[in-house]
C-alpha positions as a Markdown table, in Angstrom:
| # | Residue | x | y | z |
|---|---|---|---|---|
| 1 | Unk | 25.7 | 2.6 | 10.2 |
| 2 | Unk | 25.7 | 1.5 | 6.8 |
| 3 | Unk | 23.8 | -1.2 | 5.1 |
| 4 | Unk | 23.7 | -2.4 | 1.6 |
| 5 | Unk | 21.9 | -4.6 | -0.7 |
| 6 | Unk | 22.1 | -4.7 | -4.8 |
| 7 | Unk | 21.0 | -7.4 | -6.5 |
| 8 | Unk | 23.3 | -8.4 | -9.9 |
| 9 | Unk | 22.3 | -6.5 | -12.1 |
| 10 | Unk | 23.2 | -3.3 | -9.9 |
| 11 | Unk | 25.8 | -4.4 | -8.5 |
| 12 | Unk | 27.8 | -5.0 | -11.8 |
| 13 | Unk | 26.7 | -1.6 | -13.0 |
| 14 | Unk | 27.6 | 0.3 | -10.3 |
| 15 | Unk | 31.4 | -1.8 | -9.6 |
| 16 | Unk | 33.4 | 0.2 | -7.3 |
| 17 | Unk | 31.3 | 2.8 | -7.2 |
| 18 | Unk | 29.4 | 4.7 | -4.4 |
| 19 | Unk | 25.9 | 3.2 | -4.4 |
| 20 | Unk | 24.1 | 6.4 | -2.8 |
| 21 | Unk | 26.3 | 8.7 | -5.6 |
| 22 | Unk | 24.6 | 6.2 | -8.3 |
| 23 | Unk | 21.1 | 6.8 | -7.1 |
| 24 | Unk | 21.7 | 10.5 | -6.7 |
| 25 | Unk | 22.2 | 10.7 | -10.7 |
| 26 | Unk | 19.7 | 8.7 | -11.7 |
| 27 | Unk | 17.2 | 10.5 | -13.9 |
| 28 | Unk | 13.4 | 9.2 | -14.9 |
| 29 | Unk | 9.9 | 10.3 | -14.3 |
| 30 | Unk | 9.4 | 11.9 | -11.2 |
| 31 | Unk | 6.4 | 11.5 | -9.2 |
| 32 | Unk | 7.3 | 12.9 | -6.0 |
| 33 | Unk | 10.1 | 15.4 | -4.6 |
| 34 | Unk | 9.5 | 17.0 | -1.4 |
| 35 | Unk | 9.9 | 16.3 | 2.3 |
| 36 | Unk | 14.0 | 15.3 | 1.1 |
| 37 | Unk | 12.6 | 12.6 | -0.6 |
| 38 | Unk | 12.1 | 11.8 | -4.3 |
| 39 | Unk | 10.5 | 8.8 | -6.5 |
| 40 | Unk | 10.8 | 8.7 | -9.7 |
| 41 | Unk | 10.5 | 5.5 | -12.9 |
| 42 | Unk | 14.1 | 5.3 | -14.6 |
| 43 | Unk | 15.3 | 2.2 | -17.1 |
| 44 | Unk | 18.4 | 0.9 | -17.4 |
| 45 | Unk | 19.4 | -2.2 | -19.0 |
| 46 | Unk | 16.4 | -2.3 | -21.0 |
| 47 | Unk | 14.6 | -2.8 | -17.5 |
| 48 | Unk | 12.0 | -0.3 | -15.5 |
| 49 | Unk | 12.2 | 0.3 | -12.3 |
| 50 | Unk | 11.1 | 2.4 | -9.3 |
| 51 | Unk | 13.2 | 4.4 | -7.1 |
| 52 | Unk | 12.5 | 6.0 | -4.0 |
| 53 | Unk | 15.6 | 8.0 | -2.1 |
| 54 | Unk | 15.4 | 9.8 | 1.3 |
| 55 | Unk | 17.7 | 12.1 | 2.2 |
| 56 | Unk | 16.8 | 13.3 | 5.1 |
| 57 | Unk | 13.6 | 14.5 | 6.5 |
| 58 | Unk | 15.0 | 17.1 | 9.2 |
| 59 | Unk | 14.5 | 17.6 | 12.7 |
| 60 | Unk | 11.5 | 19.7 | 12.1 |
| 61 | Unk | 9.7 | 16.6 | 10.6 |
| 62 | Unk | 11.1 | 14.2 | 13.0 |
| 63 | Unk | 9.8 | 16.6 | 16.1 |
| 64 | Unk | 6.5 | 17.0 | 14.0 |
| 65 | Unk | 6.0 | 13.7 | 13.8 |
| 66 | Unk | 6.6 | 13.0 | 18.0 |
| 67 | Unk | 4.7 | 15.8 | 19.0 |
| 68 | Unk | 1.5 | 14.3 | 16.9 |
| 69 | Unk | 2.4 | 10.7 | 18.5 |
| 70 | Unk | 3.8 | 9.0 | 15.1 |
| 71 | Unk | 7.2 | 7.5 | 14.6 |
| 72 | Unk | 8.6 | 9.3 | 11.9 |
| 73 | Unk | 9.5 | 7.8 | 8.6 |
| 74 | Unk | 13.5 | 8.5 | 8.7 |
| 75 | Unk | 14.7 | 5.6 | 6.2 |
| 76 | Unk | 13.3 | 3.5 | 2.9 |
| 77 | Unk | 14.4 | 0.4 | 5.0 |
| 78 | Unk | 11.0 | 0.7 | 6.6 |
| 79 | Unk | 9.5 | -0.1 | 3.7 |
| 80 | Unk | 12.0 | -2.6 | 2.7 |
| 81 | Unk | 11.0 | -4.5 | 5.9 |
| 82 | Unk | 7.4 | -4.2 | 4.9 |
| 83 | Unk | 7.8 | -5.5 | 1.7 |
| 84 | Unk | 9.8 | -8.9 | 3.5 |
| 85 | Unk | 6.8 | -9.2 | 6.1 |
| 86 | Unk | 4.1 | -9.2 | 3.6 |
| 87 | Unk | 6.0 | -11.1 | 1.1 |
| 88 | Unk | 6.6 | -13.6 | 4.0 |
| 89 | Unk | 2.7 | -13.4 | 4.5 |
| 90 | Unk | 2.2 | -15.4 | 1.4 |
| 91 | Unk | 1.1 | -11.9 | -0.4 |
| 92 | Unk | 2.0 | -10.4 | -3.5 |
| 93 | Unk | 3.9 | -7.3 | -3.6 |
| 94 | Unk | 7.1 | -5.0 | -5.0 |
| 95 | Unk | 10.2 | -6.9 | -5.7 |
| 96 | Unk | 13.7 | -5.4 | -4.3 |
| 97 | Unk | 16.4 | -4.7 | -6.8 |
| 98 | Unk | 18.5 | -2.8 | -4.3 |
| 99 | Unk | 18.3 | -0.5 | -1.1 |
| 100 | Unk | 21.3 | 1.4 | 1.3 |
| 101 | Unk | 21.0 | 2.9 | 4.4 |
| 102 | Unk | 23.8 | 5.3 | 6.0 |
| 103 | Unk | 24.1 | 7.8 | 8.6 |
| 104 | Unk | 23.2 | 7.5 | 12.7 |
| 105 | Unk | 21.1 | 10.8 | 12.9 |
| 106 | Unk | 17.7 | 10.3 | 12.3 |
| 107 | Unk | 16.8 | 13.3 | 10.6 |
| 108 | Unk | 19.8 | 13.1 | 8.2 |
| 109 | Unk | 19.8 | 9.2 | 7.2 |
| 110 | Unk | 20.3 | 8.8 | 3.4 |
| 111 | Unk | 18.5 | 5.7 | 2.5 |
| 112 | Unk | 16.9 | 4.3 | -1.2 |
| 113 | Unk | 14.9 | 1.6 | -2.2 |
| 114 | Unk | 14.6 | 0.0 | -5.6 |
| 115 | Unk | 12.0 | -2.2 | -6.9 |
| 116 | Unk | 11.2 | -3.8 | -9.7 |
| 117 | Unk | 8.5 | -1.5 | -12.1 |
| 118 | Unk | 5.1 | -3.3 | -12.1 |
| 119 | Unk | 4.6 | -2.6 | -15.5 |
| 120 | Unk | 1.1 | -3.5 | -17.6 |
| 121 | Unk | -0.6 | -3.6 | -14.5 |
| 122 | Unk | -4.0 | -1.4 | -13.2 |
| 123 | Unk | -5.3 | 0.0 | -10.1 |
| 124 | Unk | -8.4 | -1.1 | -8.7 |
| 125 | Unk | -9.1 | 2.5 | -8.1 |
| 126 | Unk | -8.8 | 3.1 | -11.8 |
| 127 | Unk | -11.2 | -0.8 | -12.0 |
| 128 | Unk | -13.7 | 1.0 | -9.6 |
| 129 | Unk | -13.6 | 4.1 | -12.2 |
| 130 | Unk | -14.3 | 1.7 | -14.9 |
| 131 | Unk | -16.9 | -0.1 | -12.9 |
| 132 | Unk | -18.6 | 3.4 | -12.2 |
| 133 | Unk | -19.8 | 3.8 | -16.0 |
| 134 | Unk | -19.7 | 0.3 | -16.5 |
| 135 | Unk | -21.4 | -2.7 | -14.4 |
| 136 | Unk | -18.8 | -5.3 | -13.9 |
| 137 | Unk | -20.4 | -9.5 | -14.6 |
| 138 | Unk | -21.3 | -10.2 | -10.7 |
| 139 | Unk | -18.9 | -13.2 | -10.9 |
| 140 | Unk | -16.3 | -11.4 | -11.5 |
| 141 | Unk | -17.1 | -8.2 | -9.2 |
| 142 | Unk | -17.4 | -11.0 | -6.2 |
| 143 | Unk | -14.3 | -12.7 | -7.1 |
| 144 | Unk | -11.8 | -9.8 | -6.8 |
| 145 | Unk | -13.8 | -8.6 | -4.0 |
| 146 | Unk | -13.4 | -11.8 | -2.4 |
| 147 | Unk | -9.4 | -11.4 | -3.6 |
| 148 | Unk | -8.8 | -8.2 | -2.2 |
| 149 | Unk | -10.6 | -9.1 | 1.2 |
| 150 | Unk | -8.5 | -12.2 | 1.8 |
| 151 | Unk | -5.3 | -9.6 | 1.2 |
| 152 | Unk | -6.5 | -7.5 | 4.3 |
| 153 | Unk | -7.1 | -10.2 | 6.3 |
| 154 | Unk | -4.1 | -12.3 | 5.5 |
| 155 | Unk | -2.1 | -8.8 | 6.2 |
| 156 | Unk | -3.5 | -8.3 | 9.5 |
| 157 | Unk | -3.5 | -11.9 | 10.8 |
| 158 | Unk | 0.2 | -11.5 | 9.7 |
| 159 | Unk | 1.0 | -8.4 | 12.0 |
| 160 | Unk | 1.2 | -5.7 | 9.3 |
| 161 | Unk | -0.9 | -2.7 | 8.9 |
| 162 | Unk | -0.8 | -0.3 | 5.7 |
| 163 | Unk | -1.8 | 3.1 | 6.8 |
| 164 | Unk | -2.5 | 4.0 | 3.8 |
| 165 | Unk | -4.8 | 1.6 | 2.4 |
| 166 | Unk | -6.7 | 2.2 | -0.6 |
| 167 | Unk | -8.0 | 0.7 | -3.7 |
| 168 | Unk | -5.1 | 2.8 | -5.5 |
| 169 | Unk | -2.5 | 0.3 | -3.8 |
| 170 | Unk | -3.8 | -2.8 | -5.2 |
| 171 | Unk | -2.5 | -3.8 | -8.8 |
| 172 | Unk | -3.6 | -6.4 | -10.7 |
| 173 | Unk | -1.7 | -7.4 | -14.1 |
| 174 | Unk | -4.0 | -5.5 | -17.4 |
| 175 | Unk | -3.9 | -9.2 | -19.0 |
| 176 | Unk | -5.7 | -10.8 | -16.3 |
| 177 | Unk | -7.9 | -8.0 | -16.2 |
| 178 | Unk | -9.0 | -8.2 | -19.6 |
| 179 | Unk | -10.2 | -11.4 | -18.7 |
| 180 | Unk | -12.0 | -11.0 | -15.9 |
| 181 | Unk | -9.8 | -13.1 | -13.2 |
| 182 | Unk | -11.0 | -12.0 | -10.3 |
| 183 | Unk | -8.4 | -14.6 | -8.4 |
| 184 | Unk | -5.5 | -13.2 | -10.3 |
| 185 | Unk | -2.4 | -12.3 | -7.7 |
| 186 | Unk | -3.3 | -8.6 | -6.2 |
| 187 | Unk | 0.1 | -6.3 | -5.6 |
| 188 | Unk | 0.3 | -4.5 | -2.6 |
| 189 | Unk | 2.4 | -1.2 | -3.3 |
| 190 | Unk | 3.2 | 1.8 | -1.3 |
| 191 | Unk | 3.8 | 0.2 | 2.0 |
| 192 | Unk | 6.7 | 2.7 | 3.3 |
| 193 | Unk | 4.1 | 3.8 | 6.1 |
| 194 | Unk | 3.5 | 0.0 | 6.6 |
| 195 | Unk | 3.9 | -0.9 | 10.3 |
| 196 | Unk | 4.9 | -4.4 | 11.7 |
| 197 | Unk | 4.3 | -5.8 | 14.9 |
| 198 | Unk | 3.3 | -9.2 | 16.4 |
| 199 | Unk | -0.6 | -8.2 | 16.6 |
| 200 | Unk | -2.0 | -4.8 | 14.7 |
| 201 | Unk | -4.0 | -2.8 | 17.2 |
| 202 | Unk | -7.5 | -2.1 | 17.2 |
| 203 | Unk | -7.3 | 1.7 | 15.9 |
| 204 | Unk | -5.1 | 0.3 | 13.1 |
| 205 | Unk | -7.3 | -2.5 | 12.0 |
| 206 | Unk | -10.3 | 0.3 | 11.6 |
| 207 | Unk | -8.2 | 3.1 | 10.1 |
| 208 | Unk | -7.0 | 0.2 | 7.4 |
| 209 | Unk | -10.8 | -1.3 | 6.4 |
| 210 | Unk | -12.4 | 2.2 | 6.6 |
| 211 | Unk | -10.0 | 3.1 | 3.9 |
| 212 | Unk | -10.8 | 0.3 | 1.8 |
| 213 | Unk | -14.5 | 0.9 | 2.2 |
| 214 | Unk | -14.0 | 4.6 | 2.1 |
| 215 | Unk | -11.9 | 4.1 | -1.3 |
| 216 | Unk | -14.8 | 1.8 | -2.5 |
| 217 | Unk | -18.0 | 3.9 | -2.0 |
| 218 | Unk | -18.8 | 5.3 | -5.6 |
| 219 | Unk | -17.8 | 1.9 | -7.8 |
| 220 | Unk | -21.3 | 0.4 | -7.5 |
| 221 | Unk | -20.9 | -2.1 | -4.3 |
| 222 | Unk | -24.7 | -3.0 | -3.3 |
| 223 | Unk | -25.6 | -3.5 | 0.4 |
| 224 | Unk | -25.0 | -7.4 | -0.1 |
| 225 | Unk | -21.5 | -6.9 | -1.7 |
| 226 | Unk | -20.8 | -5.5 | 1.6 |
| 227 | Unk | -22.3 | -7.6 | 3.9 |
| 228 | Unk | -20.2 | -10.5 | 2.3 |
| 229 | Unk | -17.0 | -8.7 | 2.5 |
| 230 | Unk | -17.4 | -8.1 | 6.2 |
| 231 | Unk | -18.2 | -11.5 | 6.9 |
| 232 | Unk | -14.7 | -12.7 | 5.1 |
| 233 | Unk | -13.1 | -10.3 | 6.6 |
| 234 | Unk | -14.3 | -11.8 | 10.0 |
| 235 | Unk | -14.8 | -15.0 | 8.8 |
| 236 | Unk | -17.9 | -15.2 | 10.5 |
| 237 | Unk | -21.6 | -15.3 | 8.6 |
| 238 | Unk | -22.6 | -11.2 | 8.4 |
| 239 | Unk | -25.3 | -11.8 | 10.9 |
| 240 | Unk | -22.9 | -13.0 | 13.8 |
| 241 | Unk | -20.1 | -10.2 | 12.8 |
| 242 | Unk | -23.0 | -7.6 | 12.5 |
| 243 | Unk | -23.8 | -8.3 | 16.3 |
| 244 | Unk | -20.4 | -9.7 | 17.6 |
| 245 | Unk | -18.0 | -6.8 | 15.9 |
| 246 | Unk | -20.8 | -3.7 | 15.8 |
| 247 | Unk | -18.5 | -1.4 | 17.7 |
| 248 | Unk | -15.9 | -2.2 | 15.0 |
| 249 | Unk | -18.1 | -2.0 | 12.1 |
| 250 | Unk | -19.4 | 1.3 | 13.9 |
| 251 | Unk | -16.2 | 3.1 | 13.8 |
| 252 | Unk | -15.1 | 1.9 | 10.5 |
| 253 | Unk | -18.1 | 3.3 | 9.0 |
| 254 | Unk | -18.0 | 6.5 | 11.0 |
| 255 | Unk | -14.1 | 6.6 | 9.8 |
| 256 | Unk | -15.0 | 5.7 | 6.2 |
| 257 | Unk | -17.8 | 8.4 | 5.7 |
| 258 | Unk | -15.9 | 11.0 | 7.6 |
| 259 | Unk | -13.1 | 10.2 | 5.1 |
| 260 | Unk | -15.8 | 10.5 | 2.0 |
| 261 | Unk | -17.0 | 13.9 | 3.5 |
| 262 | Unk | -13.8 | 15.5 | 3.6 |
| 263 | Unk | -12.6 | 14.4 | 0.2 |
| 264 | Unk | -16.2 | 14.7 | -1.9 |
| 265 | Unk | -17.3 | 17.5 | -0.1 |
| 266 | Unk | -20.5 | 15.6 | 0.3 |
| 267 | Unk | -22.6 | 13.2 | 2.5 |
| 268 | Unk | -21.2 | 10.0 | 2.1 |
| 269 | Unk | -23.9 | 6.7 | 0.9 |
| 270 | Unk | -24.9 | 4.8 | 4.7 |
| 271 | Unk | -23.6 | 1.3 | 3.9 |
| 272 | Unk | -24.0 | -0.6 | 7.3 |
């Protein structure tokens, strides 16, 4: 089965040409090859933009994946699917120049993805490493706070979970940072382990919001700050969610320091 999408500018470069033998020459900075897959930054047209081709993760990876209970990632579509469900969420993400799928056999399906590069922009991870040395004003720290907390709830009243959901997969444009908007639109990237269903399970609403509390531990967040972003996140006052969710709250925290232990190699600060 084949399916194609390129928008203009792609598909007048590459007339009469074979899409997947386009993106198999295209050169740029490469930030990941392994697993048969590779992502790399190329220009063309006097445009950036991001590439990420599969081509084909193997049977071994397929079968790992089954044996541990996870659907394996075969194709880029599934993260071209997850761009269209959060997008349709009313939530700012990647914008697709182009993707192609072909092939039946899931562990040989040649697939790529092309977005547009989301250039002058910064990670809140690399905000929260900025915070670190340097207090952020409190309006502004509650502000984005409040911004990226209305992004995790808007994803998961929408269906989606992330799976990989860290501070390092929000972007915010460098101009808006420089001037302290904390309501400035927030880019979700990264979201090809994104799953989409009518309602996200339990497991998969902690394993998302211990990340993001686990990603957030060492950028200065006081016992308040957190308190506040639990009750958005309910949408109830902290007291009511403290006692009405506290075997959620429970296992994220147990998920988020268990997360900080492994990666600092230390005990992790007792937040809740």
């Amino acid at each position: 089965m084949t399916e194609i999408f390129l928008r203009d500018e792609f598909a007048s470069a590459w007339h009469d040409r074979d899409p997947f033998e386009c993106v198999d020459a295209l050169e740029g900075e490469v930030f990941r090859a392994r697993e048969g897959r590779r992502t790399l930054r190329f220009a063309m047209g006097g445009k950036s933009f991001f590439l990420k081709y599969h081509r084909g993760v193997g049977w071994k990876e397929v079968l790992k994946n089954l044996i541990q209970l996870r659907l394996p990632i075969i194709s880029a579509l599934s993260e071209v699917r997850a761009i269209e469900a959060v997008a349709a969420a009313g939530l700012d993400t990647m914008t697709i120049a182009g993707y192609g799928q072909k092939g039946i056999n899931p562990a040989r399906i040649h697939s790529f993805l092309i977005t547009d590069d989301l250039a002058n922009t910064l990670s809140l991870e690399d905000a929260g490493l900025i915070w670190e040395k340097t207090p952020p004003d409190p309006v502004f720290k509650r502000a984005l706070m409040a911004n990226v907390v209305r992004v995790a709830r808007s994803m998961h009243e929408a269906g989606i979970n992330h799976r990989d959901f860290y501070l390092c997969h929000f972007l915010m444009d460098l101009a808006r940072w420089d001037i302290q908007d904390g309501d400035a639109p927030l880019y979700l990237i990264d979201l090809h382990r994104a799953q989409v269903r009518g309602e996200v399970p339990w497991r998969w609403l902690v394993k998302d919001v211990s990340g993001l509390f686990y990603s957030a531990m060492d950028i200065g967040l006081t016992a308040r700050d957190v308190l506040r972003c639990m009750a958005l996140y309910s949408g109830k006052s902290w007291r009511e969610t403290l006692r009405e969710d506290k075997r959620f709250w429970l296992a994220v925290r147990e998920r988020a320091e268990k997360l900080y232990r492994k990666d600092k190699q230390r005990e992790a600060p007792r937040w809740i």
